[in-house]
C-alpha positions, 0 to 999 in steps of 0.5 A: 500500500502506497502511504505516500511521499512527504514533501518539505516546502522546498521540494514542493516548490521544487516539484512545482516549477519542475512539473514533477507531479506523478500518479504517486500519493504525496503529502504536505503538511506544511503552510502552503504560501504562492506569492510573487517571491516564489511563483516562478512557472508560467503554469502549474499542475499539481497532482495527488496531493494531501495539504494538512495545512492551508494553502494560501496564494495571495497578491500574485498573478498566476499567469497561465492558471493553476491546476489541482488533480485528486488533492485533498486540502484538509485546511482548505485553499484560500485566493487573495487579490489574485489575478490571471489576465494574461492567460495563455491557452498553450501553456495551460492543459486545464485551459482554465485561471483554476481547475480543480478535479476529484479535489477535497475541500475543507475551503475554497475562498476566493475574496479580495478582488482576485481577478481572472481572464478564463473561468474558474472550475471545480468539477468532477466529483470534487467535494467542498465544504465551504465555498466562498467567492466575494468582491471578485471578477470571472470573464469568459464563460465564469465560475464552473461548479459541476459534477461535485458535492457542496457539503456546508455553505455556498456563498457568492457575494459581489461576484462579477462572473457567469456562473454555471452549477451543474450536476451537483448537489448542495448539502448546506445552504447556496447564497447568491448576493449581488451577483452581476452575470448570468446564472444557470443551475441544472441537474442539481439537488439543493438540500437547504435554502437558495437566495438570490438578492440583488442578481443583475442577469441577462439569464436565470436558468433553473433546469431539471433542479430539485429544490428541497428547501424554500428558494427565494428570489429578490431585489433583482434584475433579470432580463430572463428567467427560465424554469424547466423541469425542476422542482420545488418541495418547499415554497419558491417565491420571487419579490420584485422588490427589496423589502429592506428598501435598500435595492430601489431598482428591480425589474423582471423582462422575461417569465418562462416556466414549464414542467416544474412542480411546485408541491408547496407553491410558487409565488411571483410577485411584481409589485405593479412593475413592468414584465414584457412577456410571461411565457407558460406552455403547460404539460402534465408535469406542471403540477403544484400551485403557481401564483402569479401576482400584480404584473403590468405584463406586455404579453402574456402567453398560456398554452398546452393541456393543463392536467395538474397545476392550480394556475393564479393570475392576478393584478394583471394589467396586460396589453395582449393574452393569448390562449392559443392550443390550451385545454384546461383539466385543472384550475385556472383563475384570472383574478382582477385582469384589464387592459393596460391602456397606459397613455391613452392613445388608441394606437400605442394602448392596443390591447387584446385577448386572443383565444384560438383552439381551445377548451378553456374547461372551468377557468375562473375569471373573478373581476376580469374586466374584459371591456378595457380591452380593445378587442376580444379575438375568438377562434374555435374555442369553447367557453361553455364550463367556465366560471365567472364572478364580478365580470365586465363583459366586451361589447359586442362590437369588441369580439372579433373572430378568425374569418377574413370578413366578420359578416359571413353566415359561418363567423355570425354562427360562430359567433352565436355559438360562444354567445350561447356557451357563456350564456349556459356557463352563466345560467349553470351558476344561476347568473340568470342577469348576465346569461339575458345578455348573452341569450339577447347576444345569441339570437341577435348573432342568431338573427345575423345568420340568417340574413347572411344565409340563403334560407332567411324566410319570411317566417324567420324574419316575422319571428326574429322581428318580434323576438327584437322588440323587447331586445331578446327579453331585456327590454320590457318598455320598448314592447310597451310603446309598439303596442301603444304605436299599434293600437293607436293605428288600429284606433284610427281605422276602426274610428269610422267603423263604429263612430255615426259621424265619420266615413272613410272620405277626406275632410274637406272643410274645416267643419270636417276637420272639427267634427272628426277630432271631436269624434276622435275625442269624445271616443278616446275611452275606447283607446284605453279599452282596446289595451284589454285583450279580453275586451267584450266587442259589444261593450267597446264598439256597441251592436250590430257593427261590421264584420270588417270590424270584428276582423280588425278587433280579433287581429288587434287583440293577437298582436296584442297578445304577442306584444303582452307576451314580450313585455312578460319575457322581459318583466321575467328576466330576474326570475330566474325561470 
């Protein structure tokens, strides 16, 4: 069994600018100090070393990098002020300012101001107990921690430096502090809790992580956030703010989740900032509860077969949403949605809902106000199972849907068929008020359809006509003044049919004049009889009258009582029947 060779300081260094590390063991137990006096090759690769005492390379600048091979620091490493800008990729086998392979840690700090021009990795299978990185800079590409085990803390602090964790696993707690660069965690387990503060990044990935504690994110900004595949056993939240109000400016461009679970729930909160796109392509494998909160939100995109996500979306004031290909199993709210019309100007505050190929299944829309938007654009998409509590419902004119002209027979049907899907979801949950709306929208569109159509007899036209003069039972006045109107008209004709002193001839004089507005008055009783659809003939016209009378009284009293009929339809629309 090889024990090892125990190297004095001397030999070390001597073995250092001699490249003379083999696969043999070898052991050091003394300080370990690489300064400017002692630094004397262009890079070094040490290999197979156990330092029982720190090791320590301050104020230096190592060149080309150094390289660590299956050493094990049983005091840890520590950089200070160290710097590698004038890094060489021939001279380097590790191509890197640092490289640490199947190394043991008890402590890798990396603080004050060290400075590299390649990245900095730790990988394979290396094991650290304490990572600490502060006040430091990492270009091209940055810190690399893959394939490696963190046992106690992780802590990065004013680090300027892509960062990349992959295929790891963090026993203790991971801290991201004013963090300049992007940052991409993948395939990783992370025990304890992650905080990110204070992070400016084009990119926040999280891939295929399995979070075991709570992760929180504030007082950031980020151009891109992506979640895929992770998930979250505690609670992960995002605050778009700093709650000591140290941090004053955090913003949060871009949103995109998919195929995470989130079993103790997600919550993304804006606090009325801007966001230009929330990106959310639903699978079975995003399950959990996902809350989304208080966004001004430029687009707003939400697709695929929701099966196992209880999905929030509140506080919204958004410019464009857009379902498209979405089919929802499980639970969706939009809660406290409009448009955000922010300048006013019709051109730059174009806002829209844009629905196409979907089954919006029981989706809740709770005090959504649908009018603030500038259009509604439907295509294929059924509406008949949603909920709907304290909602501004679109104008008629605001609906648009997906055909070249919207006044063809096929877009008018389409468009009595989402009138009639609200309609039955609103009536489901005794709305009885709202579905009038959508019933009188139905046969209007209904009503559309058939004028477009080569089939619009006239029946048709004789049942629609009546069926609108109570505005399809919303109206119960405007059958009140037609009837009013008519039987005006039939008073007239019948005037002469049972008054002594007019015939159908044209007054000539003003006698004839006088004599029939006297007539017109002195018989005006029979105007308000005639409003009796039960009216006895004889005690209205007197006996022995024409048949032409009769014939006129009995068509009277049928358009009376469908007129009557009208106004009851439409005294009964808060009956709920």
């Amino acid at each position: 069994m090889d024990r090892g060779t125990y190297l004095d300081i001397k030999t070390f260094f001597e073995y250092l600018e001699t490249d003379a590390f083999s696969d043999k063991k070898y052991h050091v137990d003394s300080d370990v100090l690489i300064n400017e006096e002692n630094l004397t090759w262009e890079s070094a690769v040490i290999s197979n070393v156990t330092f029982f005492e720190p090791v320590v390379v301050l104020n230096v600048d190592i060149k080309s990098g150094l390289a660590f091979y299956n050493c094990n620091f049983l005091e840890g490493i520590f950089f200070k002020n160290v710097t590698c800008l004038n890094f060489d990729v021939l001279k380097s086998s590790a191509m890197s300012s640092l490289y640490f392979s199947q190394c043991k840690m008890r402590n890798f700090t990396l603080v004050h101001g060290c400075h590299f021009k390649r990245n900095v990795r730790i990988e394979n299978d290396s094991e650290v107990g304490e990572v600490k990185i502060e006040n430091s800079k990492i270009e091209e590409i940055g810190f690399y921690f893959s394939k490696s085990k963190s046992l106690l803390s992780f802590d990065v602090v004013n680090l300027t430096a892509g960062l990349n964790i992959s295929n790891s696993t963090f026993l203790g707690s991971a801290r991201f502090e004013s963090h300049s660069g992007e940052i991409s965690l993948l395939h990783s387990i992370f025990k304890k809790w992650v905080q990110i503060w204070n992070l400016t990044s084009r990119s926040l990935v999280f891939n295929y992580n399995t979070f075991e504690a709570t992760v929180k994110i504030s007082a950031s900004r980020i151009a891109s956030w992506s979640i895929i595949g992770d998930t979250f056993q505690k609670e992960v939240k995002y605050e778009n703010f700093d709650s000591g109000g140290e941090i004053k400016e955090c913003n949060l461009n871009e949103l995109y989740i998919s195929q995470a679970e989130f079993i103790e729930g997600a919550d993304i909160r804006g606090r009325g900032l801007k966001i230009n796109k929330i990106t959310l392509p639903i699978t079975s494998d995003l399950k959990g509860v996902l809350r989304i909160q208080n966004w001004r939100v430029a687009e707003l995109s939400i697709s695929g077969i929701n099966q196992n996500l209880k999905l929030l979306l509140s506080q919204m004031h958004i410019r464009e949403l857009t379902m498209i290909e979405f089919t929802n199993y499980g639970d969706v709210t939009f809660e406290r949605f409009q448009a955000d019309n922010e300048t006013g100007n019709t051109d730059e505050d174009y806002s829209a809902i844009v629905i196409a190929h979907s089954d919006l299944g029981a989706t809740r829309f709770t005090e959504m106000d649908f009018r603030s938007f500038f259009e509604i654009n439907v295509e294929n998409t059924s509406f008949d199972g949603i909920k709907c509590s304290n909602v501004t419902w679109f104008d008629d004119s605001q609906l648009v849907l997906g055909f070249p002209e919207n006044n063809t027979s096929k877009a008018n049907r389409t468009r009595r068929e989402i009138y009639r899907q609200i309609k039955y979801a609103l009536k489901s949950q005794g709305n009885q008020i709202e579905s009038l709306l959508f019933q009188a929208r139905e046969m209007s569109a209904h009503r559309a359809e058939l004028k477009s159509s080569e089939s619009y007899g006239s029946n048709d036209r004789l049942i629609m006509t009546v069926n609108r003069t109570n505005n399809y039972g919303l109206d119960w006045f405007k059958p009140l003044w037609i009837i009013a109107l008519i039987t005006l008209g039939f008073y007239l004709i019948e005037l002469p049919l049972f008054s002594d002193k007019l015939q159908y001839t044209v007054a000539t004089s003003m006698e004839d004049i006088e004599v029939t507005w006297q007539e017109f008055y002195t018989n005006f009783k029979v105007y308000w009889q005639m409003f009796n659809p039960a009216r006895k003939f004889e005690s209205v016209y007197g006996e022995n009258r024409s048949a032409f009378l009769y014939f006129l009284d009995l068509f009277h009293r049928l358009i009376l009582g469908v007129f009557i009929f009208q106004i009851i339809r439409a005294f009964r629309k808060f009956s709920g029947k």
